[in-house]
LUMGUNU-679769 format. One record per residue (C-alpha): residue in three letters; x, y, z. Coordinates in steps of 0.1 Angstrom, whole numbers, padded with zeros to 4 digits. Example, Ala and Ser with C-alpha at 12.3 -4.5 7.8 and 13.67 -1.06 7.14 Angstrom:
2
ATOM  residuo      x      y      z
ATOM      Ala   0123  -0045   0078
ATOM      Ser   0137  -0011   0071
//
This chain:
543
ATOM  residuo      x      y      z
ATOM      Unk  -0195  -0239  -0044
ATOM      Unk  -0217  -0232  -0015
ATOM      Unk  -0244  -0209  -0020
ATOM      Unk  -0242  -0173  -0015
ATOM      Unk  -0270  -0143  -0011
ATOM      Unk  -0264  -0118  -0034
ATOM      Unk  -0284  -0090  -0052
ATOM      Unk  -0292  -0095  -0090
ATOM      Unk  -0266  -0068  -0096
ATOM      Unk  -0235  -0081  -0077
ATOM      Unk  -0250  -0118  -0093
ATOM      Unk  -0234  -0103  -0123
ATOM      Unk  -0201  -0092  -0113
ATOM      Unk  -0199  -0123  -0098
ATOM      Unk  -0209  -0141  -0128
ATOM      Unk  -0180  -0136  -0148
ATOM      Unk  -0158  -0157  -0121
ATOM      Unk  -0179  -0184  -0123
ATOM      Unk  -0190  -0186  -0160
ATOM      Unk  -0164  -0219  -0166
ATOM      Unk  -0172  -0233  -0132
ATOM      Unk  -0186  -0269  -0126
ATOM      Unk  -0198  -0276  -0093
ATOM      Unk  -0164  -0268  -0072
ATOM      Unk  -0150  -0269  -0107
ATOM      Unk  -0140  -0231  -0115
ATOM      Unk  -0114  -0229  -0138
ATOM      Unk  -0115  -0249  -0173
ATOM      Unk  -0090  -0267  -0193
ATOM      Unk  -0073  -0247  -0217
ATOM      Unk  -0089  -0274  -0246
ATOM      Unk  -0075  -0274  -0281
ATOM      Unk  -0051  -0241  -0274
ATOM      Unk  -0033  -0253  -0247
ATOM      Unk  -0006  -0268  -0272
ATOM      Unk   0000  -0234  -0287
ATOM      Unk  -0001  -0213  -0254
ATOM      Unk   0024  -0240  -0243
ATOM      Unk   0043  -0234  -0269
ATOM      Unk   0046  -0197  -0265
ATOM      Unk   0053  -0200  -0228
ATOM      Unk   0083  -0219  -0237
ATOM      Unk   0095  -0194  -0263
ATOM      Unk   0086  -0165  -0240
ATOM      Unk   0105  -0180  -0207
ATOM      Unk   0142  -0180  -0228
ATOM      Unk   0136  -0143  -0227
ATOM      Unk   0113  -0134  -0200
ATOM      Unk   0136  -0151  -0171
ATOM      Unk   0174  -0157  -0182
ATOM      Unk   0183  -0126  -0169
ATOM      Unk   0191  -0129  -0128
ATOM      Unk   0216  -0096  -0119
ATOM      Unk   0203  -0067  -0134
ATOM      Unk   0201  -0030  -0121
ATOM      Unk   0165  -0021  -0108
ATOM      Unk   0153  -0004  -0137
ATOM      Unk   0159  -0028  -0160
ATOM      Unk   0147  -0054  -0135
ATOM      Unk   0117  -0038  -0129
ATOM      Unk   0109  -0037  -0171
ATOM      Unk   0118  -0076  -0170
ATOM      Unk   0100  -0088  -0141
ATOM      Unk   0066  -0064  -0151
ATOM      Unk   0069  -0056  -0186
ATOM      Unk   0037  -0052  -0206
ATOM      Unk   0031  -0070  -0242
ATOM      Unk   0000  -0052  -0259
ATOM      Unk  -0018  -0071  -0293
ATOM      Unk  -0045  -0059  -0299
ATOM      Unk  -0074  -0082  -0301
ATOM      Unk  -0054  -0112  -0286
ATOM      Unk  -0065  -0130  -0249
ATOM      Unk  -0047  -0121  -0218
ATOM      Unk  -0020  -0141  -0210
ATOM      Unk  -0002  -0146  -0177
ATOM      Unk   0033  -0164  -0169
ATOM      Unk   0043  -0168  -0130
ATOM      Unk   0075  -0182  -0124
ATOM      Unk   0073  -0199  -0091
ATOM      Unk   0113  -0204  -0094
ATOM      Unk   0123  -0169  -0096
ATOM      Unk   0128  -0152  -0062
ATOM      Unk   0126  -0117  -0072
ATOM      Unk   0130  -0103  -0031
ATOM      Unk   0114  -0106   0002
ATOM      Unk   0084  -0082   0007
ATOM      Unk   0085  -0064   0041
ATOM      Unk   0053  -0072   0066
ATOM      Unk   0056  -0032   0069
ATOM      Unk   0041  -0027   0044
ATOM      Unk   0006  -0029   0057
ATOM      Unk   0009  -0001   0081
ATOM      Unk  -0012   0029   0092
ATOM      Unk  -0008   0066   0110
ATOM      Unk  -0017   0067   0144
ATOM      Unk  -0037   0099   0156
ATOM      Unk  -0037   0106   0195
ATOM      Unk  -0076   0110   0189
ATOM      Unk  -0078   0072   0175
ATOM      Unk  -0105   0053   0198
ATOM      Unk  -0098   0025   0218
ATOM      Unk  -0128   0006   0222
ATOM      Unk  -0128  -0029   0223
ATOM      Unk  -0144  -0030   0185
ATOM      Unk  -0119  -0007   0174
ATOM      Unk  -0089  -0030   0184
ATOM      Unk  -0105  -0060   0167
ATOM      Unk  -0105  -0039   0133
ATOM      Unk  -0068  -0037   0139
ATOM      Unk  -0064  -0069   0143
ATOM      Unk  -0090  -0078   0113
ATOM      Unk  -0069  -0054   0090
ATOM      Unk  -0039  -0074   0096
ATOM      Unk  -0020  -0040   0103
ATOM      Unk   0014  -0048   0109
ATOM      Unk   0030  -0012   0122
ATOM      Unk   0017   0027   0133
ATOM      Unk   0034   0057   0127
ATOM      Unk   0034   0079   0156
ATOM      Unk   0025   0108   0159
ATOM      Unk   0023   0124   0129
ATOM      Unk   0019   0163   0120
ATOM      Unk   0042   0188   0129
ATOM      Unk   0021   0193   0166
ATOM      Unk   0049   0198   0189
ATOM      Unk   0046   0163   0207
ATOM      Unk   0065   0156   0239
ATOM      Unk   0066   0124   0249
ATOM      Unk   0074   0127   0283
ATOM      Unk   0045   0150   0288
ATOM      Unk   0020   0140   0265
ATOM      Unk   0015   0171   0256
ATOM      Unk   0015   0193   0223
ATOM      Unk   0030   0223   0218
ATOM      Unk   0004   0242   0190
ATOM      Unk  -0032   0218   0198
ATOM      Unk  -0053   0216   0224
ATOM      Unk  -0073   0193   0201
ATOM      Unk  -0059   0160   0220
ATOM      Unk  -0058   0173   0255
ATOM      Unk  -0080   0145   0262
ATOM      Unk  -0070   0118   0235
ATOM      Unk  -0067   0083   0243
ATOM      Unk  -0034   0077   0233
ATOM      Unk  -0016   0111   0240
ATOM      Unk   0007   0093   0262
ATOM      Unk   0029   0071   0248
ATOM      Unk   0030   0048   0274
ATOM      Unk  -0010   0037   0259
ATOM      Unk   0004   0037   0225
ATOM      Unk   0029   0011   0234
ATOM      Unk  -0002  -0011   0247
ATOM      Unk  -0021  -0007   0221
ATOM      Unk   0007  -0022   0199
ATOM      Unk   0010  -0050   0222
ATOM      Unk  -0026  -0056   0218
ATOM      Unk  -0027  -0057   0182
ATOM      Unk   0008  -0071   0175
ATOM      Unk   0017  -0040   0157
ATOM      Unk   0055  -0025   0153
ATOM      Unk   0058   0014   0156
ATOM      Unk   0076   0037   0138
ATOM      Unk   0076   0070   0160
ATOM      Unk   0080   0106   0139
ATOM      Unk   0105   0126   0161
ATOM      Unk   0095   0161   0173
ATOM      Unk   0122   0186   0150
ATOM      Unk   0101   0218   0153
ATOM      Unk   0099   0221   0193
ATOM      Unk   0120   0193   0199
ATOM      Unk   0158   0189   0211
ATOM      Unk   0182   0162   0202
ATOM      Unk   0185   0151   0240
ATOM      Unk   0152   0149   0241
ATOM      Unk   0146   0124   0210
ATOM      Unk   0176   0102   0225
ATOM      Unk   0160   0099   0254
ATOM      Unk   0131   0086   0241
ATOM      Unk   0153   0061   0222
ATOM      Unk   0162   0050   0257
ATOM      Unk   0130   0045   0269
ATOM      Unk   0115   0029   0243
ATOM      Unk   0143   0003   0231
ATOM      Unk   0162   0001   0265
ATOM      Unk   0139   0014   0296
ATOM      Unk   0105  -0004   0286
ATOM      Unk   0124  -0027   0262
ATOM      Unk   0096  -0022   0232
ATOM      Unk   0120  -0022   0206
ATOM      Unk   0113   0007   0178
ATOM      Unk   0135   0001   0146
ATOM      Unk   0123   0033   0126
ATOM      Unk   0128   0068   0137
ATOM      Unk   0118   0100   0110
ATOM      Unk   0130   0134   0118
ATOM      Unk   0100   0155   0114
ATOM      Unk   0068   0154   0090
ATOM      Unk   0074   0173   0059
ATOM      Unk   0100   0199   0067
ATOM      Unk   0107   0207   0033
ATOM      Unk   0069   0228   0029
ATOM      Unk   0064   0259   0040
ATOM      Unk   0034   0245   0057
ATOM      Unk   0051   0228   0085
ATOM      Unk   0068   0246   0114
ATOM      Unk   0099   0228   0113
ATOM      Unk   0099   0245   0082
ATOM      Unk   0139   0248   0066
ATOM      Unk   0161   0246   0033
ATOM      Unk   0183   0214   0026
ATOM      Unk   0214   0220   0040
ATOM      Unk   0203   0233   0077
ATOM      Unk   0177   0201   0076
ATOM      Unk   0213   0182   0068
ATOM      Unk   0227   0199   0095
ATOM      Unk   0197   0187   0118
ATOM      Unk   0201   0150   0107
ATOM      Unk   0241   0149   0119
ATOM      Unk   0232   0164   0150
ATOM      Unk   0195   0138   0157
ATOM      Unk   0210   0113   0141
ATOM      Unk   0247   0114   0164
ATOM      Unk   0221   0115   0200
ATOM      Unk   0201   0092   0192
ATOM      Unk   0225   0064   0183
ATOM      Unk   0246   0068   0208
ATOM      Unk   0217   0058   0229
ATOM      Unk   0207   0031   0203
ATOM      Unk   0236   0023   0176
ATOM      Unk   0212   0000   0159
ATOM      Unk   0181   0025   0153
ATOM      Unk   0175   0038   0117
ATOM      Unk   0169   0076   0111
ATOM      Unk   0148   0084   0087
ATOM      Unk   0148   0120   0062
ATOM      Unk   0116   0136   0048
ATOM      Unk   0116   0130   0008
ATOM      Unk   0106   0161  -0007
ATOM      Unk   0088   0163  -0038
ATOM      Unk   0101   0166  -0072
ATOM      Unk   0092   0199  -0070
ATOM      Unk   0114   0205  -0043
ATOM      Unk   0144   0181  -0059
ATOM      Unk   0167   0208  -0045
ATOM      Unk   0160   0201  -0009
ATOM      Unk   0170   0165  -0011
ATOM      Unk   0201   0172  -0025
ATOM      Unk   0210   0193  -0003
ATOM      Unk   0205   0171   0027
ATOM      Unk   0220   0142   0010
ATOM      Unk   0249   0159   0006
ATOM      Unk   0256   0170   0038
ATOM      Unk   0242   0144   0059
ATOM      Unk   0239   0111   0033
ATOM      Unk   0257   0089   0055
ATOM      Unk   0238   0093   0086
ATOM      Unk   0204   0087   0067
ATOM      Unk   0190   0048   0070
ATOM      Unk   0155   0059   0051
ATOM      Unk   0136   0086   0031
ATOM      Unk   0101   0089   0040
ATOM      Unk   0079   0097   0013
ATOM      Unk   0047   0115   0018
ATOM      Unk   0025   0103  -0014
ATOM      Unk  -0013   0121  -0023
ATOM      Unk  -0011   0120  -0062
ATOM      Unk  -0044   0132  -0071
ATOM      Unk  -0050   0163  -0053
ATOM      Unk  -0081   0172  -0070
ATOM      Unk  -0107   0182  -0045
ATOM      Unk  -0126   0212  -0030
ATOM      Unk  -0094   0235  -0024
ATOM      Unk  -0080   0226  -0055
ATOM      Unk  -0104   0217  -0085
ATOM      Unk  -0093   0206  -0120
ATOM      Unk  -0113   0212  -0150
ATOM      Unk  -0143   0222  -0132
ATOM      Unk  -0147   0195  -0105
ATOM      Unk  -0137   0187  -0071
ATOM      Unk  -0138   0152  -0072
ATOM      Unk  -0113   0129  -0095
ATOM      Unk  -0121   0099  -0120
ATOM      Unk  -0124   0061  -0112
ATOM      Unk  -0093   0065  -0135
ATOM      Unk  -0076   0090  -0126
ATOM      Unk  -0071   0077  -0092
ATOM      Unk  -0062   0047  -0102
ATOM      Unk  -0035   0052  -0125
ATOM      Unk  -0013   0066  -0099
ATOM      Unk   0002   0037  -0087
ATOM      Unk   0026   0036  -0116
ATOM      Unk   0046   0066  -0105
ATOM      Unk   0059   0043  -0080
ATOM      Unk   0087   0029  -0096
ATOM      Unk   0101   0065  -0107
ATOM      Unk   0097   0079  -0068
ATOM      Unk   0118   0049  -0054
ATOM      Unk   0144   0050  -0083
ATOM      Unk   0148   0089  -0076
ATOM      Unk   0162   0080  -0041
ATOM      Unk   0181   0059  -0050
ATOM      Unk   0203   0077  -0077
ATOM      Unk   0202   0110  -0054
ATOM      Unk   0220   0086  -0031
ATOM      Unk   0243   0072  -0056
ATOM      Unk   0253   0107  -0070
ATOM      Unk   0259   0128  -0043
ATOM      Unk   0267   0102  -0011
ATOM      Unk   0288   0081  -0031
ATOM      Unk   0308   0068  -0003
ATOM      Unk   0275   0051   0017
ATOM      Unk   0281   0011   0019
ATOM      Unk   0245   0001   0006
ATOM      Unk   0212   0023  -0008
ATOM      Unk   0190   0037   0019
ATOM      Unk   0158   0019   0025
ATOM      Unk   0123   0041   0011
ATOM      Unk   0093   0040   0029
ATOM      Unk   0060   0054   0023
ATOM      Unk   0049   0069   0059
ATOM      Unk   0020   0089   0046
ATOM      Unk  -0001   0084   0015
ATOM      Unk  -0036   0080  -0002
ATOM      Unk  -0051   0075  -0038
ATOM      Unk  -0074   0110  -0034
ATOM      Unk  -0082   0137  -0014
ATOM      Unk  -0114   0145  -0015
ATOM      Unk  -0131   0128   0016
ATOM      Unk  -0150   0160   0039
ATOM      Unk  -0131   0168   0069
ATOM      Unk  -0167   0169   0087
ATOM      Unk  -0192   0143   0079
ATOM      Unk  -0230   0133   0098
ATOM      Unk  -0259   0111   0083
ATOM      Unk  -0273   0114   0057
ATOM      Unk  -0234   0107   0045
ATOM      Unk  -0217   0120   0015
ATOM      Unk  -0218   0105  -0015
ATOM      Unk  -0194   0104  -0048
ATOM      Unk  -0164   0106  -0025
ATOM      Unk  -0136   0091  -0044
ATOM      Unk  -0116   0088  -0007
ATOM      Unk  -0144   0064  -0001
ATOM      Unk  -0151   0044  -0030
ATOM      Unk  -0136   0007  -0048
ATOM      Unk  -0117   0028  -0073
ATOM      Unk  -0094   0037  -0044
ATOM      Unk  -0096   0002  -0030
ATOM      Unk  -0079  -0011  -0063
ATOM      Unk  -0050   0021  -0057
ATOM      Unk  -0043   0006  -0029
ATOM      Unk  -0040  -0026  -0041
ATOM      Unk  -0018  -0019  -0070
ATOM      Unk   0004   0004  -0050
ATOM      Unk   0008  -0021  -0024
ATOM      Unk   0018  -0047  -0050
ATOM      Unk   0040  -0024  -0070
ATOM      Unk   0059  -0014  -0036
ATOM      Unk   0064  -0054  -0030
ATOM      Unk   0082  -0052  -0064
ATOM      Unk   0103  -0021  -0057
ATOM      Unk   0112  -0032  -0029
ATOM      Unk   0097  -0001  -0005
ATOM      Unk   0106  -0014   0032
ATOM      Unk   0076   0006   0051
ATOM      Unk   0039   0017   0043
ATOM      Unk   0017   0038   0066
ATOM      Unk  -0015   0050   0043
ATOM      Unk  -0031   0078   0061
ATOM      Unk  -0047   0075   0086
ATOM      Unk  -0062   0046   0106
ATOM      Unk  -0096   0071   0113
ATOM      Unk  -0108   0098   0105
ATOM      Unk  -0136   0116   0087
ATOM      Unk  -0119   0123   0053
ATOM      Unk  -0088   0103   0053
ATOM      Unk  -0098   0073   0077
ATOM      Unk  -0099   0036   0069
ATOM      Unk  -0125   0037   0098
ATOM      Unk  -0150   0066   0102
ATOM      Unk  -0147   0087   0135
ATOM      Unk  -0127   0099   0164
ATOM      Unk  -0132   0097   0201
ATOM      Unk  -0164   0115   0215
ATOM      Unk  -0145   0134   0242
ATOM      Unk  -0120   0144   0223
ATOM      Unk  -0139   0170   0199
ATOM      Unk  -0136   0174   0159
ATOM      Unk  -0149   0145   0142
ATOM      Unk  -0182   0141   0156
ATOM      Unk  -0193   0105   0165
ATOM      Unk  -0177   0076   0168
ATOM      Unk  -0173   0049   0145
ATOM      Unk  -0208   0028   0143
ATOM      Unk  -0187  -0007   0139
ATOM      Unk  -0199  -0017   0103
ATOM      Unk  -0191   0009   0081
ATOM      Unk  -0153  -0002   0068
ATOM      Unk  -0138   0019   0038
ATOM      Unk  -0129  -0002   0006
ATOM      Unk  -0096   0005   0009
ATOM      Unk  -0092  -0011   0045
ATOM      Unk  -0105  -0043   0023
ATOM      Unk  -0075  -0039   0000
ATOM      Unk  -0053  -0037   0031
ATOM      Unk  -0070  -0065   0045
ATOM      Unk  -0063  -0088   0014
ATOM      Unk  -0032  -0085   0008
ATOM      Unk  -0020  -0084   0045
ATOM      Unk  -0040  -0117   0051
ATOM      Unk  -0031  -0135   0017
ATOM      Unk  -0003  -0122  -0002
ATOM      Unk   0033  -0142   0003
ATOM      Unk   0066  -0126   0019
ATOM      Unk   0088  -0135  -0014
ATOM      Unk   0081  -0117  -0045
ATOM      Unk   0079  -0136  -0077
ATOM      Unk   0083  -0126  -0116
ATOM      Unk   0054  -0125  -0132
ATOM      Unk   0046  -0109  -0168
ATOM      Unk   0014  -0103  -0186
ATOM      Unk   0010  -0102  -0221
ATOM      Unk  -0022  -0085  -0248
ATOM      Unk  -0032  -0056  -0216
ATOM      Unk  -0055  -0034  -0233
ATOM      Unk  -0048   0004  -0217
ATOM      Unk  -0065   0034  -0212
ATOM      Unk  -0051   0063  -0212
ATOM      Unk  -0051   0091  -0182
ATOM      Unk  -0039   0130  -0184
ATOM      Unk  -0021   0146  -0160
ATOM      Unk  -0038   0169  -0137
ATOM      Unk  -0023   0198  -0121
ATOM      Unk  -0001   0180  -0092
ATOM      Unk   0029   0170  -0105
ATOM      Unk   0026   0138  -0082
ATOM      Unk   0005   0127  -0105
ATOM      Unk   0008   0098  -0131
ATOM      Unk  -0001   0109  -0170
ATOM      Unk   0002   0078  -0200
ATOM      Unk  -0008   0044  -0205
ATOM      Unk  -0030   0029  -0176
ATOM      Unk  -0030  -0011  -0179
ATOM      Unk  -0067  -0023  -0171
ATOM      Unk  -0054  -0057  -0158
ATOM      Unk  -0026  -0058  -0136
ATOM      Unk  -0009  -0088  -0121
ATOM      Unk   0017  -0099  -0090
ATOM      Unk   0025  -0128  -0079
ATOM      Unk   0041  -0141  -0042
ATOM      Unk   0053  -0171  -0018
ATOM      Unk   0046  -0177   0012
ATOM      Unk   0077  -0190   0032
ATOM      Unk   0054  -0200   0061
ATOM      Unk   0034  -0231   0044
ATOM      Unk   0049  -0228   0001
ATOM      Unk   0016  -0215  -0010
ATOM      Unk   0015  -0193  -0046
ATOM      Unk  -0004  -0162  -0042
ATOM      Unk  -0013  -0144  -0072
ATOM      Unk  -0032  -0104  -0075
ATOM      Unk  -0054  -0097  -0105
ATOM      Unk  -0069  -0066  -0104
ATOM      Unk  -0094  -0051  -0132
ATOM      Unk  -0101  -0013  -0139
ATOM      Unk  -0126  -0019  -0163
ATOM      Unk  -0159  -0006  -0151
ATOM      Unk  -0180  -0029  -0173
ATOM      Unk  -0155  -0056  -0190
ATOM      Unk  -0151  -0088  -0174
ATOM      Unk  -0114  -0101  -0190
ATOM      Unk  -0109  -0139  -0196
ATOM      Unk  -0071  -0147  -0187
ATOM      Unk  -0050  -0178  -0194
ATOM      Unk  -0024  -0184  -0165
ATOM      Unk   0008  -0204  -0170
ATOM      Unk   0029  -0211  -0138
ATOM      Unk   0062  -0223  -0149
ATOM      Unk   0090  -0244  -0128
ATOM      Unk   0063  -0255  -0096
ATOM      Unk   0036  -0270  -0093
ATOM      Unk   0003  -0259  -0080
ATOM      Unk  -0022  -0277  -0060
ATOM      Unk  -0052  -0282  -0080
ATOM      Unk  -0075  -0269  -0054
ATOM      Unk  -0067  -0232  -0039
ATOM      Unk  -0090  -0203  -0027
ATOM      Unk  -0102  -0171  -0045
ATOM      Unk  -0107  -0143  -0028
ATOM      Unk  -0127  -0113  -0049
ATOM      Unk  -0125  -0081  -0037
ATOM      Unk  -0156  -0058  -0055
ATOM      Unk  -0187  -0039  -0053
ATOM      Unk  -0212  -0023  -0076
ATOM      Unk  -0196  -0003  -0090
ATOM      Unk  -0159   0016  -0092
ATOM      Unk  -0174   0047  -0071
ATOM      Unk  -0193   0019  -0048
ATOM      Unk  -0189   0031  -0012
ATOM      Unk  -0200   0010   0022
ATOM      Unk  -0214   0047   0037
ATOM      Unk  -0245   0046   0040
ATOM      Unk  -0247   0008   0026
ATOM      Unk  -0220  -0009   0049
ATOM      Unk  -0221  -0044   0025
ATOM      Unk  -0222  -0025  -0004
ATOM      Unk  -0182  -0033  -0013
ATOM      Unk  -0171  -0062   0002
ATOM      Unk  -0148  -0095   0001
ATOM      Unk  -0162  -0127  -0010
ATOM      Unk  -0140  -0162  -0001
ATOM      Unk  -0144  -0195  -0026
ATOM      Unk  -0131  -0225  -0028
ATOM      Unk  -0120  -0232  -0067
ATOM      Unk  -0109  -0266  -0083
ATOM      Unk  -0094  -0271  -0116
ATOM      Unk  -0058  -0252  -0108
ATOM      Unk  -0026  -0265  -0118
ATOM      Unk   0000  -0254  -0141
ATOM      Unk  -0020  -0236  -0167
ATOM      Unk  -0054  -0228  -0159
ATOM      Unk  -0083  -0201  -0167
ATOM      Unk  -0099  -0178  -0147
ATOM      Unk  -0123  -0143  -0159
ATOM      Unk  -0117  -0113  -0139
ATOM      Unk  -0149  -0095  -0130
ATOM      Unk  -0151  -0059  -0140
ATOM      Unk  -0138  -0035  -0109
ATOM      Unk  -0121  -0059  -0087
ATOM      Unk  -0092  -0074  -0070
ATOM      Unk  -0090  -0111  -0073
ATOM      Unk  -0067  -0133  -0053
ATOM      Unk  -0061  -0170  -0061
ATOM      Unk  -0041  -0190  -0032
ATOM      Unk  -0032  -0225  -0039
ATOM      Unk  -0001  -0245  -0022
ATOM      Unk   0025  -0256  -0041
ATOM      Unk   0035  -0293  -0043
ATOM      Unk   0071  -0303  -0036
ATOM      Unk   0087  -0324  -0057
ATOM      Unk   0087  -0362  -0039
ATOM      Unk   0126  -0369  -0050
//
């Protein structure tokens, strides 16, 4: 292994990845328990994978069910056979603001990211797109990308798709199916994903309405706009459950005209406007722990669907076009920067990397975390200079830890989703906060997916660790492939879980090795706080 600079501290994070190593050596043999761990795969494959057609809960409790035994080692079983579903590139998506710069060093961030599509524009601003104007800001008078025409470039540029939120609470149906036609027919830059409004179901918005007139709504978009485009996909907002009403409502009048629901996803709300038990700012692990409500949002949809638009030939796709693990990043920020932000710290890095992997396993078609940049909620810091509120623009270095989790998985994780389970977890446990959004129970500290790539058959496998201190020795068994036995770890980590690059820009970062030693069972220790990422291809079979 080459030799790396690093402080005495991240030394001994690191050190728990390389305690077995030798030379390029990384992972050890599994010695005088291999036999026995052997043995137990064997017994636990007859159960783990015989089942192949099940409905998605039960899937889901197959394909990522947790063993607990106290005291016992981690173990983890891939199997590379088991093609569990293909995992949309959209999922590494973003929300576009009018105010986002478009400097040269901006665009290569994009790129670097590996962010695969925008949502456009966002809000509830009144945006015409044949203008470029908004109806209720004068905030983006002189945005960059107010005109559509430079969002569309800037797409091109970066080889991103666009999702484009429709314009219900100044808007007219004409006018949305027109800009169907010029996007998919006139400038021929095709746009697949069309949602009606931002979160109509609040009484925050201004397209503010019950269920059944949004239903209404839909029928009436929904018949314009495909008459321009039969093959675009219309999109509802998903309210929350505490708004369950609204859904059904809408469902029921308009379920078969509905392609997608669009969730809008901030599960820990705890910040300056709303503080829980005295402080403003969450836990390492509350934040984190949120990426297991997940499962229950998408299978929600999904039976609101079943029950009450019976008639529809397949289940509506989910997306996620808005979400983040916290909320408590200042909307206004200068040097010396804030600190203890969990918006801005590894802890939230992780979220992201556990909701990512868990919407891979659900099956979620779209992601667009908010937003590309901004003060508070940016991947980037900063907005343009000329366009007021925000301040400065972005200095180039200093990259949230959460745009590293996007990076990772964008740039490493396979399109095919395997079955993977983990066995002897040890949890903590997390309370519900205020926000019903929010996830309250068992909280695994070590979390696994596994992938394929169907570009060049490599295996990609995500550990991640919660543990602020504990590094955790795992045994991996991949069962019916074989892996290469040399691959590439990828550790995703910092200091500490509320580690964040402002003012230290290196301070939370990604570090790239070459391991030996991989095969079909192998060892590896995950550092405390991280995400890990082995690659290795997978050799075919010669006959």
């Amino acid at each position: 292994m080459p030799k790396i600079n690093l402080s005495s501290q991240m030394k001994g994070i690191i050190a728990g990845v390389v305690v077995c190593a030798i030379g390029l050596g990384f992972l050890s043999a599994l010695s005088q328990q291999r036999g026995r761990l052997r043995g137990i795969a064997k017994a636990h494959y007859k159960n783990f994978f015989r089942h192949r057609n099940t409905a998605d809960g039960e899937l889901e409790k197959e394909i990522y069910g947790y063993l607990q035994q106290d005291g016992k080692e981690i173990v983890v079983f891939v199997n590379a056979e088991r093609k569990i579903r293909s995992i949309s590139p959209l999922l590494y998506g973003s929300n576009l603001s009018p105010q986002m710069e478009t400097e040269a060093d901006v665009m290569e961030f994009v790129k670097k990211t590996g962010i695969r599509v925008f949502r456009f524009p966002g809000g509830e601003q009144g945006y015409h797109w044949g203008k470029g104007a908004f109806d209720f800001t004068d905030r983006f008078v002189k945005a960059p990308l107010a005109e559509i025409d430079y969002v569309v470039e800037l797409c091109k540029f970066t080889d991103a798709q666009l999702i484009i939120q429709v314009n219900v609470e100044s808007g007219t149906p004409q006018e949305a199916a027109q800009w169907v036609e010029y996007m998919n027919k006139t400038i021929k830059f095709p746009v697949a994903y069309w949602e009606l409004g931002n979160e109509v179901y609040g009484d925050w918005d201004r397209a503010f309405m019950d269920g059944k007139k949004y239903g209404r709504l839909i029928r009436e978009y929904a018949a314009a706009m495909k008459k321009a485009d039969p093959d675009i996909k219309i999109g509802m907002d998903w309210a929350p459950a505490t708004r369950w009403f609204f859904n059904v409502e809408a469902v029921k009048i308009a379920g078969d005209m509905i392609d997608f629901a669009s969730v809008h996803w901030y599960p820990n709300n705890i910040d300056s406007a709303h503080p829980f038990q005295g402080r403003i700012h969450p836990f390492p692990e509350e934040v984190m722990a949120n990426y297991l409500h997940i499962p229950g949002i998408v299978q929600d949809i999904r039976k609101t669907f079943k029950k009450y638009a019976p008639n529809r030939a397949k289940d509506p796709e989910v997306t996620f076009l808005e979400w983040d693990g916290a909320t408590d990043g200042p909307a206004s920020d200068f040097s010396p920067y804030s600190r203890g932000i969990a918006q801005w710290s590894l802890a939230n890095a992780i979220f992201y990397a556990d909701s990512l992997g868990m919407m891979a396993m659900t099956g979620v078609s779209v992601s667009a975390q908010y937003n590309f940049q901004s003060i508070g909620y940016g991947l980037i810091r900063g907005w343009d200079k000329n366009a007021g509120w925000g301040g400065q623009r972005w200095d180039g270095e200093i990259v949230r830890p959460k745009a590293l989790a996007l990076e990772l998985l964008s740039k490493y994780f396979g399109d095919v989703f395997l079955a993977s389970r983990i066995q002897n977890v040890p949890f903590y446990m997390r309370q519900k906060d205020w926000a019903p959004e929010t996830y309250g129970g068992r909280v695994p500290y070590v979390t696994v997916y596994a992938s394929l790539s169907s570009k060049d058959d490599s295996l990609s496998i995500v550990l991640i660790n919660k543990h602020e201190e504990k590094s955790f020795p795992v045994k991996f068994f991949v069962l019916n492939g074989q892996p290469a036995p040399i691959g590439r770890l990828y550790v995703l980590t910092g200091p500490s879980l509320m580690s964040q690059n402002e003012p230290d820009p290196m301070a939370v970062g990604i570090r790239g090795y070459g391991v030996r030693g991989l095969g079909k069972d192998f060892d590896y220790t995950a550092p405390p706080h991280s995400v890990s990422l082995i690659r290795v291809p997978m050799i075919k079979d010669e006959d």
